[in-house]
Residue, then its C-alpha position, 0 to 999 in steps of 0.5 A: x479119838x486117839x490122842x498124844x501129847x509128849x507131856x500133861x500136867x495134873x494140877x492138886x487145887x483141892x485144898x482147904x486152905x485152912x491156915x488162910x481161916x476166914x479167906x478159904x471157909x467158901x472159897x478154895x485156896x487156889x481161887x482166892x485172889x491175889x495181887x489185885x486182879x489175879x487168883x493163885x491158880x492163875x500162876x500155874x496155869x499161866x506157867x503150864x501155857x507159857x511152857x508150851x503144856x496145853x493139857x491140865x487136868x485140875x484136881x478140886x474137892x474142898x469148895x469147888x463152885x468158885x474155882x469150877x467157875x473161874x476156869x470156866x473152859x479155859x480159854x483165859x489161859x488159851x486152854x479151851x482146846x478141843x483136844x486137851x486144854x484144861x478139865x475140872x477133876x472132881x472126886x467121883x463115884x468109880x465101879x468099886x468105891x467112891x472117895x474123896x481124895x485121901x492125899x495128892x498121890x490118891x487124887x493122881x491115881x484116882x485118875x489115871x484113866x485121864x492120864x491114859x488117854x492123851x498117852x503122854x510120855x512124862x507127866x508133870x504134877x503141880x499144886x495150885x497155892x504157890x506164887x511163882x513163873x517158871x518155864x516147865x520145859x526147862x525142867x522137862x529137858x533136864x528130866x529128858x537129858x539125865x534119863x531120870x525116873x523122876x525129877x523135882x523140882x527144888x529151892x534154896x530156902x533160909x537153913x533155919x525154916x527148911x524143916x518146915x519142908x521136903x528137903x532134897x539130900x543131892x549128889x553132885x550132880x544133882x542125883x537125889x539119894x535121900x528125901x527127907x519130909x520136914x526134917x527135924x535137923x536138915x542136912x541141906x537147905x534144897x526145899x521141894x517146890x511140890x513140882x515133879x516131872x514123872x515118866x508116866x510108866x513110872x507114875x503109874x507103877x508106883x501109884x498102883x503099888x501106893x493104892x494097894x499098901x493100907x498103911x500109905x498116907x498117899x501122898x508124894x512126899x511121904x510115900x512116891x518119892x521115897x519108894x521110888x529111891x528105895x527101889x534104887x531109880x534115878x531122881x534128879x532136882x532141877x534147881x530154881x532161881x526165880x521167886x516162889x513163895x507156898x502162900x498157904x498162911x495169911x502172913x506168906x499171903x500178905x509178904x507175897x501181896x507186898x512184894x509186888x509194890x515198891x520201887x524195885x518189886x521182888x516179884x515183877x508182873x510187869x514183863x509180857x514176855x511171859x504173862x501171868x493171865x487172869x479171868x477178869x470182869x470188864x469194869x469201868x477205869x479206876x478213878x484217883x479223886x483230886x483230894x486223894x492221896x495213893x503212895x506206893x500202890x497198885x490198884x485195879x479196874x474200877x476202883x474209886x478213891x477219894x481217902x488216902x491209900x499207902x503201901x497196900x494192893x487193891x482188886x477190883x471196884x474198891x472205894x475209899x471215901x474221903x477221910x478214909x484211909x488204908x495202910x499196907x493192906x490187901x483189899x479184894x474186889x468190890x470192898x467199900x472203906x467209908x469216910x473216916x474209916x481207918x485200915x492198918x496191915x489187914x486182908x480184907x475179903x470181897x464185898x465187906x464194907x467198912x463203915x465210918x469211923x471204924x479202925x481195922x488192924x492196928x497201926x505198925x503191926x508186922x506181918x505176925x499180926x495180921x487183921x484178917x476180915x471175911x467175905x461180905x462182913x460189914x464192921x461197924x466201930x463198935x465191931x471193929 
């Protein structure tokens, strides 16, 4: 049935994750948690459905079976559509090959049959491991008024980590006449966002061009972007303002977790103006015990807390036992930290018990010595 949408969205979640080491060894990157009652991938998602985007094509690979199950058929995100919404993307077996994706610009073009069937004027390639809100058709109508081949979305980050990104070399008026992947010496400090708006025709002429030369890494920074400037189109940056953070490591996973709390966080969550929704298990209302003590805070449904808790986000159904205690650390669902037990600038994965007496982390560590523990460990104070 013919369908047409003015503008899809493509959605890269097939990372391995593996600079997050222990958090993504059974799980994707864009499905582990964050903020006590999210997942990464919710951020994107949520963006595409608050910027009037109903059709998501979501790429997996590495680990798929969480992230599969998360998304479920969409209707979280009010992405359950009977034309469009949201479609799990897996490598798959075509007539003459079978591959897994070799690079973002390879997973796009292994499906572009998708594409093609909403015939959608522009498409919008997003990655699923950064925490951000930002409305799409803003940078949809900028694409459309400067008549752009390309758009890409940029930030401003500090001079001395912008080689760790594209960098964006502008015009004026925002015309990009070079891009630069992870320059030595940037001239600029207009960072990639890895968010672009195509013209699909333009998409697929330089995909089919990228597929057919052996040497490409296929990817979009390295190959797309540059082809596309050196065949002398029009790339323009949309600049962004709001907050964005790529939380590929475990120490921008932690930063990302630590600016929601605080008297005047840096990301704010709290504005229903535009919603970051999450697929959540229903579960009994958290409970503060009389003898607790909870000091700059946010904890989820479920949670029971008897021990004392500062400066630290935990997800759902977590208990801290009297004499426990847990500080500027990130817990995730249904951890038990026993009587005793003491947790100290640490991540610590679902379904881990930490038993009494044991120390996690080490007091006043900063963000470069992070204590990461994994999914369903169980720490003893002769392991910790």
């Amino acid at each position: 049935m013919y369908c047409k949408k003015e503008c899809i969205a493509m959605l890269l979640a097939g990372g391995q994750g593996s600079r997050l080491y222990d958090l993504t060894k059974q799980t994707a990157k864009p499905a582990v948690s964050f903020g006590g009652k999210y997942k990464i991938i919710d951020f994107p998602l949520s963006n595409c459905i608050n910027s009037g985007i109903d059709t998501v094509g979501v790429l997996t690979q590495y680990q798929p079976l969480a992230l599969n199950e998360y998304i479920g058929n969409g209707a979280t995100w009010d992405l359950d559509r009977s034309r469009g919404g949201v479609s799990v993307l897996p490598p798959y077996q075509g007539n003459k090959k079978s591959d897994w994706y070799k690079g973002t610009a390879n997973a796009i073009y292994q499906n572009i049959t998708f594409i093609k069937q909403y015939h959608p004027d522009y498409v919008l390639i997003l990655s699923g491991d950064h925490i951000y809100r930002m409305d799409y058709s803003k940078m949809l109508e900028k694409h459309k008024e400067t008549n752009a081949a390309c758009t890409i979305a940029t930030i401003s980050v500090p001079m001395e980590e912008a080689s760790r990104f594209g960098i964006c070399n502008t015009n004026s008026d925002d015309t990009i006449y070079e891009f630069e992947e992870k320059p030595k010496k940037p001239k600029n400090n207009q960072a990639s966002m890895g968010i672009y708006i195509f013209n699909t025709k333009t998409l697929i002429e330089y995909l089919e061009l990228d597929e057919a030369d052996e040497n490409s890494s296929n990817d979009f920074g390295k190959n797309i972007i540059p082809n596309i400037l050196a065949n002398g189109e029009k790339i323009i940056a949309y600049r962004f303002d709001g907050y964005w953070k790529d939380v590929g490591t475990i120490s921008s996973l932690w930063e990302a977790n630590m600016d929601l709390i605080g008297e005047e966080p840096v990301l704010n969550l709290r504005d229903n103006q535009f919603r970051i929704y999450s697929r959540n298990e229903a579960r009994a209302p958290q409970f503060v015990g009389k003898n607790s003590t909870m000091v700059n805070s946010m904890i989820s449904e479920g949670c029971i807390i008897d021990g004392t808790v500062v400066n630290s986000i935990l997800s759902g159904g977590v208990i801290i036992e009297e004499g426990a205690e847990v500080y500027d650390s990130v817990i995730m669902d249904d951890v038990v930290i026993r009587n005793g037990a003491k947790v100290y600038t640490a991540i610590i994965d679902s379904d881990t018990e930490i038993l009494a007496g044991a120390t996690v982390g080490k007091k006043n560590a900063d963000k470069s010595d992070i204590t990461v523990i994994a999914k369903g460990s169980v720490i003893s104070p002769e392991k910790a």
